[in-house]
N, C-alpha and C positions, 0 to 999 in steps of 0.2 A: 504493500500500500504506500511505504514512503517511498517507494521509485518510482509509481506511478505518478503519487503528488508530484513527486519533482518532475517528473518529466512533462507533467499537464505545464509546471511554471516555466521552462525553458521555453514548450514551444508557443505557450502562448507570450512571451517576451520576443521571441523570433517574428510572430506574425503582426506583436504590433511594431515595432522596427521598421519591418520592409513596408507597411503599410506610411510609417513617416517618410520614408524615402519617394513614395509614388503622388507628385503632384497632384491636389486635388482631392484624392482618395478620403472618401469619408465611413469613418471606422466608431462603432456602437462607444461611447465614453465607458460604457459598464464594463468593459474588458479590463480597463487598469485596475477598477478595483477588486475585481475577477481574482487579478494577480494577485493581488496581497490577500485575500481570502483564501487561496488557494495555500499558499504560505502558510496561513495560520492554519490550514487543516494539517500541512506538512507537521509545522509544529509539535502540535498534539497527539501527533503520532508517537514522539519521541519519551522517553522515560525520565521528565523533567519530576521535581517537585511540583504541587498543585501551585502554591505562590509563584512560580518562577511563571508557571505556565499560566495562570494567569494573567500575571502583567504584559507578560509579552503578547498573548493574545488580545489585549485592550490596545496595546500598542499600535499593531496590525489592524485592529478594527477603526483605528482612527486613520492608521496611513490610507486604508481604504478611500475613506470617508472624505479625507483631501484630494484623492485623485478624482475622484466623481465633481467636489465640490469646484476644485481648482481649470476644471475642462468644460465645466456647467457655467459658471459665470466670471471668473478670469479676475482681473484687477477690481473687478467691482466691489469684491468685497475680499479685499486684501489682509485687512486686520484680523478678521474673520478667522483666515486661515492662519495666521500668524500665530493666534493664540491656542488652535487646535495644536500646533506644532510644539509651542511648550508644554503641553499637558503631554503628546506624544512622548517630547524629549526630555519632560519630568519624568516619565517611567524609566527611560534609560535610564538616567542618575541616579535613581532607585535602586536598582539591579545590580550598579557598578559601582555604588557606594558602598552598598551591601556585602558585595563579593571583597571589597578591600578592608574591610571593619572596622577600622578605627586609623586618621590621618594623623601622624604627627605633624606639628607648625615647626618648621625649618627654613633657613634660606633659600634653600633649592626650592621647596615647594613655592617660598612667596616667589621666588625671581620666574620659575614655567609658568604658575598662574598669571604675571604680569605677563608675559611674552607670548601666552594662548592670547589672551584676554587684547591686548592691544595688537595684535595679527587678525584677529576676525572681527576685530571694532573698526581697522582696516577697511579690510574686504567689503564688510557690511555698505560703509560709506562707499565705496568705492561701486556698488555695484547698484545705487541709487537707494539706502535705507535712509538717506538724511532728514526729511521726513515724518519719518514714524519714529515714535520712541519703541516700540514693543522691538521694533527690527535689529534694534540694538540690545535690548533685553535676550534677544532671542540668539547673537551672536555672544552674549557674554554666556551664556549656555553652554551653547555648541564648544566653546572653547574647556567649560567644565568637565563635559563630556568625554573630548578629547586628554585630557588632563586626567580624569580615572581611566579613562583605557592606560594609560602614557604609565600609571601607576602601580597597574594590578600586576603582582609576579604572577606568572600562568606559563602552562607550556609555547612556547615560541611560538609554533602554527597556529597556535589559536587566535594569540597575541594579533600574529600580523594578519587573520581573517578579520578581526575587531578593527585594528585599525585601517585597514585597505577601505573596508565595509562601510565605515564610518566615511570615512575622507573623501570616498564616491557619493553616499550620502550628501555630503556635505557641497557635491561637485556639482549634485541633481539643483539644487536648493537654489543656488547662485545662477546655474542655468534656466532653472526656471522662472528666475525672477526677470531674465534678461527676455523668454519667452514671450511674458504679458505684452512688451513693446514690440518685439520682432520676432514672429512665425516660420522663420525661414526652416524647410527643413531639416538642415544639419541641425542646429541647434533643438529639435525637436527632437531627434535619434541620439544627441548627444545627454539631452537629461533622461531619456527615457532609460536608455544602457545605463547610465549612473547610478538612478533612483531602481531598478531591476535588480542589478548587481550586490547594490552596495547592500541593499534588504537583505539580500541572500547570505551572503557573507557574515554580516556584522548581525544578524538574528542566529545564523548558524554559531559563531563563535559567543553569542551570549549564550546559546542554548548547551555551550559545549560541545558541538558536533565540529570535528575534524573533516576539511575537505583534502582527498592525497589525489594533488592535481594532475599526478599520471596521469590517474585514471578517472578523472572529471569525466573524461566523455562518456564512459560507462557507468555514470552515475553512482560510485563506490564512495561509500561515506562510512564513517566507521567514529562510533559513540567513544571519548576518550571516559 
C-alpha cells in the first residue's frame, strides 16, 4: 500500500508538471491538493506514534488547503494564506523542537539564529514582503525552522532529506510568490517541483523514513 501511495504521488507530480509546461492547458486545481492528501494517506501508512502522526497529518491537510486556496483566488487574499502557512509551519516547530528537547542559550546559537533570521528577512524583502508584516513574521519562522533542522543530531541521511526538503520548501514559497505577478510557465514547473519534492523529502525525514537514492526509482524506502 505504501508503494502504491507513492507511486499515485510521483505520477500524479509528473502529470501536473508536463501539464505547466503545455501553453494554455487547463488542468482541475483539485489535483494539487490531491497530492498532498495522497501524502498524508502515505503517511499513515507508516508506524509513526499517534502525536507524530497527527501533527503531520494537520500539516498536510492545511498544505492541501493552500494549494486549492492559492490557485482559486491568487493575490487576493494573500494574508489569508500567509497565516495558514504559520499555523502549517507552527507544526513543524513543534515536531522539531520536540525531537531536540531542550536548547541551550550559547553564542553559537544566538550568532545562527541572527544569521537565519537576517538571511530570510533578506529574501522576504527582496522578493516583495515589504508590505505585509505577517510576511516577515512568516520568514522569521522559516528561519527557526531551518535552525532546528540545523540542530537536531540524527542520522546524516535523514538530516540532509530534512534539510534538502525544507530548503525546496522554502524555494516553492518564494517562487510562488513571484507567480501571483508573472504566470510564465517555467516558473510554474519550477515551484510546483519545489513544493512536490521538498513535501516528500522533508515529511519523509520528519517521519523518519530513509530514502536510499539508488534505488528511488524503485520506490525502496526503508523505516530507520
Amino acid at each position: 500500500m505504501k508503494k502504491a501511495l507513492m507511486l499515485a504521488y510521483i505520477l500524479l507530480a509528473i502529470i501536473d508538471l508536463i501539464n505547466c509546461t503545455i501553453p494554455g492547458q487547463e488542468i482541475s486545481i483539485w489535483l494539487r491538493p490531491i497530492q498532498m492528501i495522497v501524502l498524508l494517506l502515505w503517511v499513515n501508512q507508516l508506524k509513526l506514534n499517534v502525536k507524530r502522526a497527527i501533527v503531520i497529518s494537520f500539516s498536510l491537510l492545511i498544505a492541501a488547503v493552500l494549494d486549492y486556496l492559492f490557485y482559486k483566488y491568487g493575490a487576493a487574499i494573500e494574508s489569508k494564506l500567509i497565516l495558514l502557512l504559520l499555523i502549517k509551519h507552527g507544526f513543524f516547530l513543534y515536531l522539531l523542537y520536540g525531537d531536540i528537547g531542550k536548547l541551550r542559550l550559547s553564542k553559537k546559537l544566538m550568532r545562527w539564529t541572527f544569521n537565519y533570521t537576517l538571511i530570510f528577512i533578506i529574501i522576504c524583502t527582496l522578493v516583495g514582503g515589504k508590505n505585509n508584516i505577517l510576511a516577515y513574521i512568516l520568514s522569521v519562522q522559516v528561519a527557526i525552522v531551518l535552525l532546528l533542522i540545523s540542530l537536531k543530531k540524527s542520522d546524516t541521511d535523514i538530516f540532509r532529506q530534512k534539510y534538502l526538503g525544507y530548503c525546496l520548501m522554502i524555494f516553492s514559497l518564494i517562487f510562488g510568490k513571484i507567480l501571483l505577478s508573472d504566470s510564465r510557465w517555467f516558473i510554474e514547473a519550477i515551484s510546483r517541483f519545489s513544493i512536490v519534492l521538498g513535501h516528500l523529502l522533508f515529511i519523509a525525514g520528519l517521519s523518519e523514513v530513509k530514502f536510499k537514492l539508488s534505488y528511488l526509482a524503485y520506490l525502496n524506502l526503508r523505516k530507520t
